[in-house]
C-alpha positions in Angstrom: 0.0 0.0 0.0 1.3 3.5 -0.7 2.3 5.8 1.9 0.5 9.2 1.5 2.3 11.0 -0.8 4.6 8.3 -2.4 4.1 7.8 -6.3 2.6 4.9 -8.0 4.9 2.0 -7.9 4.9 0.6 -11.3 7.1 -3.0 -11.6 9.4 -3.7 -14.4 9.6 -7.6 -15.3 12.7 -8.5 -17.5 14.5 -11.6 -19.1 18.0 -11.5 -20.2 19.4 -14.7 -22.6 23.1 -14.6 -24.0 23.4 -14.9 -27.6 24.1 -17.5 -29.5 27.6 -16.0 -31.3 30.0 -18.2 -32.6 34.0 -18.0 -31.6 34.5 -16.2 -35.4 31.9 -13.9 -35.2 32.5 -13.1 -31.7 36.0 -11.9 -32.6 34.9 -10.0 -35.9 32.3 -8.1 -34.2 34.7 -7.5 -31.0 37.6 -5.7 -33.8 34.7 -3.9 -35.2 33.6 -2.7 -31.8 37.4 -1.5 -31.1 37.5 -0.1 -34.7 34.4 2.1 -34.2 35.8 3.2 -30.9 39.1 4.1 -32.3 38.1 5.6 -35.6 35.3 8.2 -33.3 38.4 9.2 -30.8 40.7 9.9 -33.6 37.4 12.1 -35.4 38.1 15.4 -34.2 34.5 16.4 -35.2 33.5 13.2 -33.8 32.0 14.9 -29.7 30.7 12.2 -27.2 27.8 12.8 -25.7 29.8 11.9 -22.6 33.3 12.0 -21.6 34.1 11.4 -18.2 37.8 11.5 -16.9 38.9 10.2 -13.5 42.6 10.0 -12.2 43.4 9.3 -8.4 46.2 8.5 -6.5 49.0 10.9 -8.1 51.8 12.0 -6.0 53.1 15.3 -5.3 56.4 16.8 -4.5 55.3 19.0 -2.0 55.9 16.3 1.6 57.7 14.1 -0.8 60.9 16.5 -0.8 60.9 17.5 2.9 60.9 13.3 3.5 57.6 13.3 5.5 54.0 11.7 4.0 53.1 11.6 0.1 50.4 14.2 -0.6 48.3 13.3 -3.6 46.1 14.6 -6.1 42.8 13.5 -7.9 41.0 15.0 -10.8 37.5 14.3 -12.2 36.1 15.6 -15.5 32.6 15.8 -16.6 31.5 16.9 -19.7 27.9 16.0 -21.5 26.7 17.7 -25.0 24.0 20.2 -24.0 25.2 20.6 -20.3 27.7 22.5 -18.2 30.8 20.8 -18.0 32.0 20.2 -14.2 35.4 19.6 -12.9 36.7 19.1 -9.4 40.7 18.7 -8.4 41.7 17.2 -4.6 44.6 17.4 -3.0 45.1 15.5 -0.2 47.7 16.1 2.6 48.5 14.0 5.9 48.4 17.7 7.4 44.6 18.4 7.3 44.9 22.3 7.1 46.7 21.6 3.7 44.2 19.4 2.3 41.7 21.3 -0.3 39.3 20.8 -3.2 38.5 23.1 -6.3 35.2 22.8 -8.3 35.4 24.0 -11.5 32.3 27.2 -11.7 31.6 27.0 -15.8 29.4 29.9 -15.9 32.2 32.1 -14.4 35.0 30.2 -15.5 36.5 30.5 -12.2 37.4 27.6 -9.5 35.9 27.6 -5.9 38.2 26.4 -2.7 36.7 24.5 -0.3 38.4 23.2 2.7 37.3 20.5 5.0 34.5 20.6 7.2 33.7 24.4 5.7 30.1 25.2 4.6 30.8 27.2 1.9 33.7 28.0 0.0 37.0 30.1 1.0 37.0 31.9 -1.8 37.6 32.0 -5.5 40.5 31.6 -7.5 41.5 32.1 -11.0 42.6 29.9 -13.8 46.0 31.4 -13.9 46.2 31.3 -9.9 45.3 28.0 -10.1 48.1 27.7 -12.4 50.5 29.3 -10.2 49.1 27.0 -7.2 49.6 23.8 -9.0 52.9 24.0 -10.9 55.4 23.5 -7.9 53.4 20.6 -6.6 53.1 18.4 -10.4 55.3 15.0 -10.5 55.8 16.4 -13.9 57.5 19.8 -14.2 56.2 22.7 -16.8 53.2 21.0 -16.9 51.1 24.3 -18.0 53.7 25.7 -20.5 51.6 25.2 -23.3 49.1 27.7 -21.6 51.8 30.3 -21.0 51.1 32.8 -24.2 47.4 32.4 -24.0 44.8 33.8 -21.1 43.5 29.8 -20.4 39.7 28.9 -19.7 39.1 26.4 -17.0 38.7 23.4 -18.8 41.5 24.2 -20.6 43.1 23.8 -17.1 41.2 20.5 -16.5 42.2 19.0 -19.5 46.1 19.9 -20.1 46.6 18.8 -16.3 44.7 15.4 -17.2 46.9 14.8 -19.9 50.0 15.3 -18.3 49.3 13.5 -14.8 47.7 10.3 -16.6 50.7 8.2 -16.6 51.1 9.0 -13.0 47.9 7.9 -11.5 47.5 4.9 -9.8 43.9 4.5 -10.9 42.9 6.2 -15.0 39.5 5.9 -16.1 38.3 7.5 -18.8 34.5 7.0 -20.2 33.3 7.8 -23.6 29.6 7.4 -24.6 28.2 8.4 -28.4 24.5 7.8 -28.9 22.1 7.3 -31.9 18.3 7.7 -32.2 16.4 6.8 -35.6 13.7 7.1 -36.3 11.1 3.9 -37.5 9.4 5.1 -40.7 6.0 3.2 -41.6 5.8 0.9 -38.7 2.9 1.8 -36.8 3.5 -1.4 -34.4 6.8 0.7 -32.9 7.2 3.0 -29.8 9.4 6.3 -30.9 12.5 4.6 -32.8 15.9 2.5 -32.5 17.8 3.7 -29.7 22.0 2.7 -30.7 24.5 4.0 -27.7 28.1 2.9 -27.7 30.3 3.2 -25.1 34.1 2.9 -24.4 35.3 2.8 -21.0 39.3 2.5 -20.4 40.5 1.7 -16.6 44.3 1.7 -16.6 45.0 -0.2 -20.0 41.9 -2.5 -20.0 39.3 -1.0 -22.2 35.6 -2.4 -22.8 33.4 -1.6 -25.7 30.0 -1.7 -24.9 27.3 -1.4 -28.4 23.6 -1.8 -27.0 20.7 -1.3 -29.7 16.9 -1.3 -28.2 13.4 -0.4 -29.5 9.5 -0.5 -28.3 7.3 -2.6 -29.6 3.4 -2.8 -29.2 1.9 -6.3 -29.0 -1.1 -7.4 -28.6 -0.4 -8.0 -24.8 1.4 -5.0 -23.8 4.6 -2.9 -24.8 7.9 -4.8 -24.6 11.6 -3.1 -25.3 13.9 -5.4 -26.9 17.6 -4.2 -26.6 20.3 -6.0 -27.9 23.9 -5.8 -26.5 27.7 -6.9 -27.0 30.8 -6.1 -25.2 34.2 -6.9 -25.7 37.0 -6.5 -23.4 40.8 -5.6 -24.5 43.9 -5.4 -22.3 46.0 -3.6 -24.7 45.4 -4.8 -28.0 44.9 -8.4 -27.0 41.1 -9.4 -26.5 39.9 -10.8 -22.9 36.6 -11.4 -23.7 33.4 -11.0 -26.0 29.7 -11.7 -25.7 25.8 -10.3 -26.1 22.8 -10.7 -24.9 18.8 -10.0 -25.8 16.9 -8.5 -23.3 13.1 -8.2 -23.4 11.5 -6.0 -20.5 7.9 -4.2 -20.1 5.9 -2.4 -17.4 3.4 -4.2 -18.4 1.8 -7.1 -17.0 3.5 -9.5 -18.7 4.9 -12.9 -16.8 8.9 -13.3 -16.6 8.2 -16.5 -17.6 6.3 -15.6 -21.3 9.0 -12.8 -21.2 11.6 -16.1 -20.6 10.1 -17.5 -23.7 10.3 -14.5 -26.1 13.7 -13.8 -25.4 14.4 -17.8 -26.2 12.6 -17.5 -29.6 14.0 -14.2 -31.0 17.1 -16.0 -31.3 15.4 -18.5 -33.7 14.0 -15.9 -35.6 16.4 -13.4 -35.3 19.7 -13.0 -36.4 21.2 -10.7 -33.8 24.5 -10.2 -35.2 22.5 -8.3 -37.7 21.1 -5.7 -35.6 24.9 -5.0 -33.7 26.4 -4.3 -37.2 23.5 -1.6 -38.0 23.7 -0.2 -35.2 27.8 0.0 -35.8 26.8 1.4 -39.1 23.8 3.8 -37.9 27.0 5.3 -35.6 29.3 5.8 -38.2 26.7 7.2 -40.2 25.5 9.7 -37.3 28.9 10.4 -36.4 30.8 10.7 -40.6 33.0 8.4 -39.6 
């Protein structure tokens, strides 16, 4: 029963069945997957819908010189197509007093410095103070040279610092996502269209591609969203591991079990190898690769 006030409750049954793919094709589609990713990173024109960068554990010189604890830095990176990017550096000292955060403020291009256990910021600080602050503490001297003739925009900031600290981190993630909707033309049995996302996700050297390709369909029994999906895991350039799955969900009252049973027969009717490689090709189209 709903408490006063609480919204409707409405229960989503689901069935997920791997897919039949043979070793070959599991390998072509895999160096397809890491082709697409490849070819839309090296696309200059070619913007994800989200990149998100993430570097922890990188070591300062600061305590490191004078003998006593490591201090260390993390950075985060946020940027979505349509949004205000976000960006937020940590430095972390075994004194507490010289431990502080800065959050990147896009609309003013400015950073506020928060210290711990403070409410509210201690003030604001520049891009080129920020700089300034930075550059004696880098493992990696004359990190912001590049920046030096040029009055530098936050991100600017963000990003140079990213690419100069990655090798030092102790933990690199960086997440890619690029997204496709198309529209179903003359198929009145179809919810909106064909939703294609890919996504590339690197943690320190081991990078997964993940291609997921999904549509509504009315039946005669209620609305149920078929989305197809493959992944393929590299360490380097050697590949881990590869495999997909159907999965058939709906708000609907529909039984897991009859749910169980569609999922089971798409694959005889279906060839789903077929739908992975349009929605490879609905990407490449989207994205003139």
């Amino acid at each position: 029963m709903n408490t006063i006030g609480s919204a409707p409750h409405t229960e989503q049954h689901s069935s997920s069945v791997r897919l039949e793919i043979d070793f070959g094709e599991q390998r072509e589609l895999a160096h397809q997957l890491k082709k697409l990713g490849d070819d839309l990173k090296e696309q200059p024109l070619a913007i994800p819908d989200r990149n998100n960068v993430s570097l922890r554990g990188v070591g300062l010189r600061v305590n490191a010189q004078r003998g006593k604890a490591q201090s260390y830095m993390s950075l985060d990176i946020a940027e979505q197509i349509n949004r205000r990017p976000s960006a937020t550096i940590r430095i972390t000292d075994p004194t507490p007093q010289r431990s502080a955060a800065y959050g990147f403020l896009p609309e003013f291009d400015v950073w506020e410095e928060w210290r711990a256990g403070m409410t509210e910021p201690a003030r604001m600080v520049s891009n080129t103070d920020l700089i300034e602050l930075l550059d004696g503490q880098l493992p990696i001297e004359r990190v912001f040279e590049p920046l030096s003739d040029k009055i530098p925009t936050g991100l600017e900031v963000a990003h140079i610092l990213a690419d100069n600290i990655k090798k030092s981190a102790r933990t690199r993630t960086q997440k890619r996502q690029y997204s496709d909707t198309q529209v179903i033309i003359g198929a009145p049995d179809y919810m909106g269209g064909v939703e294609t996302n890919f996504t590339v996700n690197v943690v320190n050297g081991r990078t997964r591609h993940s291609l997921f390709v999904a549509a509504s369909q009315l039946t005669g029994i209620g609305t149920i969203e078929k989305q197809y999906g493959y992944e393929a895991l590299f360490s380097t350039r050697t590949l881990q591991d590869a495999g997909g799955m159907v999965r058939l969900s709906s708000v609907d009252d529909i039984s897991p079990i009859r749910l169980d049973a569609f999922a089971r027969r798409d694959q005889q009717r279906n060839y789903p190898i077929d739908s992975l490689s349009k929605g490879i090709d609905r990407l490449r189209k989207a994205y003139k690769i």
